[in-house]
RODO-2510 file (C-alpha; in nm, 4 decimals, decimal comma):
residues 352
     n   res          X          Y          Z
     1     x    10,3952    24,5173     5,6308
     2     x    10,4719    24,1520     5,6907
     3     x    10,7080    23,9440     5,5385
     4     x    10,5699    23,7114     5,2973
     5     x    10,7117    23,3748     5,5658
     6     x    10,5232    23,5745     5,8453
     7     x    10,2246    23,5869     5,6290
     8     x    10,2328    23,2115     5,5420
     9     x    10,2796    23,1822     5,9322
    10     x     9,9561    23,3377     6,0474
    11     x     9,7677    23,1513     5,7659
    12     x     9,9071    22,8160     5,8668
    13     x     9,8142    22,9540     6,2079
    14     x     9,4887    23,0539     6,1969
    15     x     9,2915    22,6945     6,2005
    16     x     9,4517    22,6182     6,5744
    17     x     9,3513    22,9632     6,7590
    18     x     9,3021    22,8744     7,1192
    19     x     9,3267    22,5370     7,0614
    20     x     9,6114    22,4998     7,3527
    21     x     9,3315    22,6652     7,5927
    22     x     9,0817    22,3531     7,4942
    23     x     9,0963    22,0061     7,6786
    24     x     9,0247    21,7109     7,5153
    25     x     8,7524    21,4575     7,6856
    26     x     8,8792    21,1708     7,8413
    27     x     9,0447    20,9141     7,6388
    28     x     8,8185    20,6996     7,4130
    29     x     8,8787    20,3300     7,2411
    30     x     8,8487    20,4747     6,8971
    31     x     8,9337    20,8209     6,7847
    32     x     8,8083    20,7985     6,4166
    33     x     8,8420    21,0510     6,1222
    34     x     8,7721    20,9158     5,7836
    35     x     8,6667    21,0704     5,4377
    36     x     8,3087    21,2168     5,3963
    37     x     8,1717    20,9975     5,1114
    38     x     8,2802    20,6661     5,3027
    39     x     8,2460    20,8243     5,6631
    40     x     7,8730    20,6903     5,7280
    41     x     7,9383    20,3179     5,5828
    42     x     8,2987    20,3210     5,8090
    43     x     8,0510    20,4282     6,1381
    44     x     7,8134    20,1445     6,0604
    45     x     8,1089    19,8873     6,0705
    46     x     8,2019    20,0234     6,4045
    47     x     7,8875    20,0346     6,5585
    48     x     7,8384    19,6992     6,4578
    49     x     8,1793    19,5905     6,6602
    50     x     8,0567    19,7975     6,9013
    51     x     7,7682    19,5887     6,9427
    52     x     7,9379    19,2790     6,9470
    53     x     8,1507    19,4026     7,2383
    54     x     7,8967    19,4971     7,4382
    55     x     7,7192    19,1569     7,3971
    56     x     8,0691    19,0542     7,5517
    57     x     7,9826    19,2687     7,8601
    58     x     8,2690    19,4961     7,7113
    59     x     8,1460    19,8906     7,6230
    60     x     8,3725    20,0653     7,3243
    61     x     8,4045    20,4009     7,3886
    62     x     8,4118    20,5763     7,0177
    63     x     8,4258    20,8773     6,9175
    64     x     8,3514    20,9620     6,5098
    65     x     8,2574    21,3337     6,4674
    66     x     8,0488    21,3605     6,1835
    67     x     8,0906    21,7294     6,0930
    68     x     8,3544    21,7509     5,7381
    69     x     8,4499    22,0846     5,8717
    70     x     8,3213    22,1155     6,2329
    71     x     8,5312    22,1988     6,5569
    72     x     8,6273    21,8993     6,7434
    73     x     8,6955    21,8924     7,1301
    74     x     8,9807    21,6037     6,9903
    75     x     9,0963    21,8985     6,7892
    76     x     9,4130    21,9539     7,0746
    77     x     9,5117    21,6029     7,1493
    78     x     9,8182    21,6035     6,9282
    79     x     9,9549    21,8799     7,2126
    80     x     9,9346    21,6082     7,4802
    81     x    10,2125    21,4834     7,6327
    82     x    10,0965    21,1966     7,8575
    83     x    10,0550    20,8718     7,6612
    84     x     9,7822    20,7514     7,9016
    85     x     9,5864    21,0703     7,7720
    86     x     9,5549    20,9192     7,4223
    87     x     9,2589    20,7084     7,2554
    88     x     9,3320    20,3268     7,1977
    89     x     9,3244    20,3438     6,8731
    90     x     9,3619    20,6963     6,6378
    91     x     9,2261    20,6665     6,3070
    92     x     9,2799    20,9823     6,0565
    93     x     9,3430    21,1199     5,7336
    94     x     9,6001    21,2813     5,5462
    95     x     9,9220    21,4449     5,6783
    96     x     9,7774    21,6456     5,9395
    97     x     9,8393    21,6595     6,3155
    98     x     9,9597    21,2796     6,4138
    99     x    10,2038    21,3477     6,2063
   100     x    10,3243    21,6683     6,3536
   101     x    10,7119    21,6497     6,4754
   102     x    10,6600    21,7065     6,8390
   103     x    10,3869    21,4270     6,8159
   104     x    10,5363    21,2075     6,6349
   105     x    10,8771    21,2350     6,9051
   106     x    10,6958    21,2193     7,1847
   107     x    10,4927    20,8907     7,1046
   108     x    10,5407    20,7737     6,7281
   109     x    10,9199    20,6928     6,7808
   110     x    10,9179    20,6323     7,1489
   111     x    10,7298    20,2851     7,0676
   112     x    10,3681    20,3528     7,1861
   113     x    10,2060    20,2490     6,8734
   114     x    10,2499    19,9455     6,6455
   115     x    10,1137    19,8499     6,3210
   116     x     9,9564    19,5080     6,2306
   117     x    10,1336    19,3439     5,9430
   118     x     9,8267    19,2175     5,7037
   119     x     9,8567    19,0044     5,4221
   120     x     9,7630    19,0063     5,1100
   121     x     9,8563    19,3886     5,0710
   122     x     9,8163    19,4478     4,7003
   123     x    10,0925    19,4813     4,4338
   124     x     9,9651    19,8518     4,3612
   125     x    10,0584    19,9091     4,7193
   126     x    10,3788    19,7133     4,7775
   127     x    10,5196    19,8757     4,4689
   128     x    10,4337    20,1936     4,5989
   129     x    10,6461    20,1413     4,9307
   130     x    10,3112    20,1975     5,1212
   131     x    10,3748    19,9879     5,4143
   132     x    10,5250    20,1122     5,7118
   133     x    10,9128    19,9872     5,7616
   134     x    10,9404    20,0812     6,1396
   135     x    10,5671    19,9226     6,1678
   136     x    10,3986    20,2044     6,3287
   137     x    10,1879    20,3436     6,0904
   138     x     9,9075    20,1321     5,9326
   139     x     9,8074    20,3178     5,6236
   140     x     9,4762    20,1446     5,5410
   141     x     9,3748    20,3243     5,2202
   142     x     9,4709    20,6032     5,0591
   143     x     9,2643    20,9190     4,8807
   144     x     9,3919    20,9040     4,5295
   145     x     9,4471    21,2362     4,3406
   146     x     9,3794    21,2269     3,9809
   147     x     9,2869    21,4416     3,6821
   148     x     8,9623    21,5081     3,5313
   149     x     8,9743    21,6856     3,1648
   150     x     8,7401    21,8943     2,9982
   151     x     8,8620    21,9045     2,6574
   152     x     8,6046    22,1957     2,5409
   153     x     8,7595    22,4148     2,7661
   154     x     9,1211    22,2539     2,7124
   155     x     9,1177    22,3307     2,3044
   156     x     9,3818    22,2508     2,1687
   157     x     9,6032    22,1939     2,4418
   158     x     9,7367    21,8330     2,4602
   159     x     9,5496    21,6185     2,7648
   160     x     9,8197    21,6225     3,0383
   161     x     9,9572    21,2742     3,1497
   162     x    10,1986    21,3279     3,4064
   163     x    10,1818    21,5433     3,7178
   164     x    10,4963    21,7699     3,5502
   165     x    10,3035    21,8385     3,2734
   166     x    10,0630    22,0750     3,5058
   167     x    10,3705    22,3186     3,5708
   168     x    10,4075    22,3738     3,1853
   169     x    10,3031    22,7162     3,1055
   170     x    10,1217    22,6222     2,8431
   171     x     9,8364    22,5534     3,0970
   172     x     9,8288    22,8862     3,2491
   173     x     9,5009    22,9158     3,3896
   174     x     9,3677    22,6008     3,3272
   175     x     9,3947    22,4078     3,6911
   176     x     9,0978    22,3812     3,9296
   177     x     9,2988    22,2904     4,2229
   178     x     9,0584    22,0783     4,5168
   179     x     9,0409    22,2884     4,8314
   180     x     8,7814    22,4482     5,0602
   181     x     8,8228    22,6459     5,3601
   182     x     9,1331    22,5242     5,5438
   183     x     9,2162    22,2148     5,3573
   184     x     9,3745    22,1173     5,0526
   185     x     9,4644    21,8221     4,8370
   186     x     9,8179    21,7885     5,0657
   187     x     9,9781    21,4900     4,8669
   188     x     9,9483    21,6977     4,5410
   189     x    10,1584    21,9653     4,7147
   190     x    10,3462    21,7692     4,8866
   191     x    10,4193    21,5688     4,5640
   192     x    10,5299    21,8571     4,3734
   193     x    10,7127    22,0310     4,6125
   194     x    10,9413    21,6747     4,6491
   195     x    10,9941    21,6666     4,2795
   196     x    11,0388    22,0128     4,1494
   197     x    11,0829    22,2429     4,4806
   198     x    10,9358    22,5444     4,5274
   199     x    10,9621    22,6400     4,1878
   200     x    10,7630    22,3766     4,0951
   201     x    10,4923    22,5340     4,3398
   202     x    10,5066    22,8317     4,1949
   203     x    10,4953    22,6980     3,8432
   204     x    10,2267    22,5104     3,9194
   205     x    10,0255    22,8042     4,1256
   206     x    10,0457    22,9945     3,8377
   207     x     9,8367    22,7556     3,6174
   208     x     9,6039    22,7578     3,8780
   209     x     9,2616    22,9268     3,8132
   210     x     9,1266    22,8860     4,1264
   211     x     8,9956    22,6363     4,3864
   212     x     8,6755    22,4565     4,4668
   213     x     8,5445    22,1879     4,6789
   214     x     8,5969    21,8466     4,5422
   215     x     8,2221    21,7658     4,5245
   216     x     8,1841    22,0806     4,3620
   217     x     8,4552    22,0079     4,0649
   218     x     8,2673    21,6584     3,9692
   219     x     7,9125    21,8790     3,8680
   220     x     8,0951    22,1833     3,7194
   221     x     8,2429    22,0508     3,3835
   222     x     8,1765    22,2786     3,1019
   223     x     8,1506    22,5949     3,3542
   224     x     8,2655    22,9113     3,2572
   225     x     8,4177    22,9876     3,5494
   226     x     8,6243    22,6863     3,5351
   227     x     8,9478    22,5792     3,3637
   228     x     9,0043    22,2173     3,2057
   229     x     9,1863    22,0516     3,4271
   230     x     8,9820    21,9407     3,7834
   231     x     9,2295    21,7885     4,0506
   232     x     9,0218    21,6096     4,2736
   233     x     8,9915    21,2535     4,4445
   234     x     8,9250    20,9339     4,1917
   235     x     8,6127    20,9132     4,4221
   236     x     8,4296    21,2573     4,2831
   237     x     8,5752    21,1920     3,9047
   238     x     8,4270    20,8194     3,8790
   239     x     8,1184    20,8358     4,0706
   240     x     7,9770    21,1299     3,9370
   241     x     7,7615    21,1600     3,6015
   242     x     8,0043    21,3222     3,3454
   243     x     7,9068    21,4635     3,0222
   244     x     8,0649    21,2891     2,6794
   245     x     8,3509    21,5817     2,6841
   246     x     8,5231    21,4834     3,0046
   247     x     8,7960    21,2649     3,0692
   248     x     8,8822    21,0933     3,3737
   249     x     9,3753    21,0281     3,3359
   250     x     9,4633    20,8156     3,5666
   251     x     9,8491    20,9738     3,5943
   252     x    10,1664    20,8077     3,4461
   253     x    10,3383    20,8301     3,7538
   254     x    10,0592    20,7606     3,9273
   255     x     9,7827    20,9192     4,1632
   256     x     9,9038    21,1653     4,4665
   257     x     9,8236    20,9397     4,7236
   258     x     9,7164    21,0913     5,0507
   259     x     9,6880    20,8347     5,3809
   260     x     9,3916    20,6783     5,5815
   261     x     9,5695    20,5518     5,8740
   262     x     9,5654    20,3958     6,1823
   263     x     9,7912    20,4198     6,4966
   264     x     9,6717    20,1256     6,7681
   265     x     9,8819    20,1062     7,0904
   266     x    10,0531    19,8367     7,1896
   267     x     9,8473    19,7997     7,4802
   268     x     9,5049    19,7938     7,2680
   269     x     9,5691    19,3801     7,2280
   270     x     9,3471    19,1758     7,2425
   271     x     9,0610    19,3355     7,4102
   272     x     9,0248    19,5726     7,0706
   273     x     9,1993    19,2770     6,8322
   274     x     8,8709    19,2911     6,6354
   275     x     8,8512    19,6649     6,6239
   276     x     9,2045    19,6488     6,4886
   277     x     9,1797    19,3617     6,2596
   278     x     8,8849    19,5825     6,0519
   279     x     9,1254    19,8334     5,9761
   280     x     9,3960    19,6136     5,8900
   281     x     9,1690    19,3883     5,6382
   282     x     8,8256    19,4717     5,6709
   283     x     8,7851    19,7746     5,5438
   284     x     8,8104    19,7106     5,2096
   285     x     8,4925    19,4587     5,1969
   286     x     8,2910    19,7702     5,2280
   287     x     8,1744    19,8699     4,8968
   288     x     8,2460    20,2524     4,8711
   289     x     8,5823    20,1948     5,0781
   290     x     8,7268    20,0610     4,7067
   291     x     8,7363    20,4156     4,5752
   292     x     8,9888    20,5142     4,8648
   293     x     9,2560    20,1809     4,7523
   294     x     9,2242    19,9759     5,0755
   295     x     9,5274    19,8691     5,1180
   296     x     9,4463    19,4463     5,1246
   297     x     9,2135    19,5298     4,8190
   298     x     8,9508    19,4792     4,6572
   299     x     9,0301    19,7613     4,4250
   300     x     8,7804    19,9517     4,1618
   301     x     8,7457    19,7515     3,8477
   302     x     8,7769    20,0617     3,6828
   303     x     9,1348    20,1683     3,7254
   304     x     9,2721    20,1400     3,4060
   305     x     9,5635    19,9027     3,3665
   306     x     9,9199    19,9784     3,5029
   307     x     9,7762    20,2633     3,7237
   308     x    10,0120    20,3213     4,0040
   309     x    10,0284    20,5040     4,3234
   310     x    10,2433    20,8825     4,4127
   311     x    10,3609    20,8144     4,7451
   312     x    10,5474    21,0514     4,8862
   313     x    10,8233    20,7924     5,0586
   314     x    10,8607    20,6724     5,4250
   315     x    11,1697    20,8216     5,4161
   316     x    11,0584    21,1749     5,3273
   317     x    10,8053    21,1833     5,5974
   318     x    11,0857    21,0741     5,8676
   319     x    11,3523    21,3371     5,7607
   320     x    11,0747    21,6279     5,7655
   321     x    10,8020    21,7790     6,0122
   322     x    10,5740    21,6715     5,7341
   323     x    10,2246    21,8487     5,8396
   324     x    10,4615    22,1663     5,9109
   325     x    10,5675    22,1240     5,5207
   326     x    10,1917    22,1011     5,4215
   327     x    10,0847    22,3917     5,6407
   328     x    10,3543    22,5877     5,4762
   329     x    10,3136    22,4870     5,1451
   330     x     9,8833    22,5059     5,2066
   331     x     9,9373    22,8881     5,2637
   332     x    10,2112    22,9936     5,0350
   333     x     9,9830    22,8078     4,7934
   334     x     9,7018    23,0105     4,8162
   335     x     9,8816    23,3481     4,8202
   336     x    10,0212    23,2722     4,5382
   337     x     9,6816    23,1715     4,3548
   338     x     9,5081    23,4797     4,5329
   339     x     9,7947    23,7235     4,3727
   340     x     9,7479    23,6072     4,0601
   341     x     9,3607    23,6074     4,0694
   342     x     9,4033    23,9603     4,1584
   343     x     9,6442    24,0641     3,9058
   344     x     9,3042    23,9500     3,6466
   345     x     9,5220    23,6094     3,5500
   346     x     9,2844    23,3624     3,6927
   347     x     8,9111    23,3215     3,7836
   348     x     8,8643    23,4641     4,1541
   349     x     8,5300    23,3447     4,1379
   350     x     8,6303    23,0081     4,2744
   351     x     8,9389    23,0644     4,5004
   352     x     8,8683    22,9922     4,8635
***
């Protein structure tokens, strides 16, 4: 039998099969990953700088796949190890493969990227420590993690607050955790596992009922297949229709913040200034973009006052191989909810 680390292993594994036998296409301007719900109004920005290069005699070569879960030929390009091989300008999400170690060595800290410096970066973000220190990095927005309440199916359990309340026993069973297929709400375990260890993953696995697709968790309230607690993006929670018996919290110590981000290299300026420039301050004028906290504002008008920002620290992410970390702690996670699903202590119904 395998160990449980060699287990975990060929989980974390299994999304990049064959992947090193797959070559990217050439090199494009714009490499650009970006949430589902704000994907389509992101693409029409571009195409419309797009346009205005080519009026300039000046052809962008952009590449925005528009699958949520489809195989990209891009998929690879964090393996390469010739700069010149590399878009532009890389736009992503979350703490995935531009953030691997070996990528991150071989271009991140050698000096091949660097961040514009915007202003008018918003208090909610400055106090959050969101901006890059070495200036490499341009987090843009950021996917906020928050909790949405059913308090039929809570009882008379006390709505939780903070993210520590979730690992409270109390609560067994009650956590719809947001996940489908390979990914997973990283920042929430990334958050955890930086405050409370692996104990706290555990603890907070085994409140877990089961997982579903955020989209999914913002229609379900009130099913009985469901606990009471939906972890999901503020996106899902505040946009969707909710009956009078759920509650969108807004936590304490603020939303699990996963990145939108944007590495430009140094030799992108000027010819893709304008390109760069949207990121840096012009993706917040689009109107869905608010629900993902652009990072120069405007923000929703329905935060609710003193909401703040879980960021996991520039410091963290430098002293670890920080997608390695979520990979690990992506699998482990899900063993553990499978086990107990399996031992009859959760709803398997809705486990990935």
């Amino acid at each position: 039998m395998k160990s449980l680390d060699d287990l975990i292993q060929s989980v974390s594994n299994s999304g990049h099969m064959g992947a090193e036998d797959r070559q990217p296409p050439p090199p494009a301007d714009l490499l650009f990953y970006a949430p589902c719900p704000v994907k389509l109004a992101v693409k029409d920005a571009i195409d419309a700088l797009a346009d205005a290069h080519a009026g300039d005699g000046d052809a962008l070569a952009v590449h925005i796949p528009m699958g949520c879960t489809s195989v990209d030929p891009y998929d690879p390009l964090y393996r390469a190890t010739d700069p010149d091989h590399l878009p532009q300008v890389i736009a992503s999400i979350g703490f995935g493969d531009f953030f691997r170690r070996g990528f991150v060595e071989r271009f991140v800290d050698a000096g091949v990227f660097a961040a514009p410096q915007p202003e008018g970066v918003t208090p909610m973000h400055r106090a959050a420590g969101i901006v890059d220190p070495d200036g490499r990095y341009l987090v843009y927005g950021l996917t906020p993690y928050i909790f949405l309440i059913d308090r039929k199916r809570l009882g008379d359990l006390p709505v939780p607050r903070r993210w520590a309340d979730l690992l409270d026993p109390s609560y067994a069973g009650q956590v719809n955790m947001c996940g489908d297929g390979d990914d997973m709400a990283d920042a929430v375990l990334l958050s955890i596992h930086k405050d409370f260890g692996m104990q706290g993953i555990a603890r907070f696995a085994a409140n877990t009922r089961g997982l579903m697709h955020s989209s999914r968790m913002a229609k379900s309230g009130g099913a009985p297949q469901a606990g009471g607690i939906y972890i999901l993006p503020y996106f899902f929670a505040e946009t969707t229709r909710q009956p009078d018996h759920m509650q969108t919290v807004w936590p304490e110590d603020g939303a699990a913040a996963s990145p939108l981000y944007m590495l430009a290299k140094r030799t992108a300026r000027p010819r893709l200034d304008r390109l760069i420039d949207f990121f840096a301050t012009g993706f917040g004028q689009i109107e869905s973009a608010r629900w993902f906290l652009p990072l120069t504002g405007p923000l929703p008008e329905s935060l609710p006052p003193g909401a703040a920002i879980k960021w996991i620290g520039w410091d963290h992410i430098r002293a670890t191989d920080i997608s390695a970390l979520r990979d690990r702690l992506n699998g482990e996670f899900r063993l553990l909810v499978k086990a107990r699903a399996e031992q009859g202590t959760g709803g398997a119904a809705c486990v990935s």
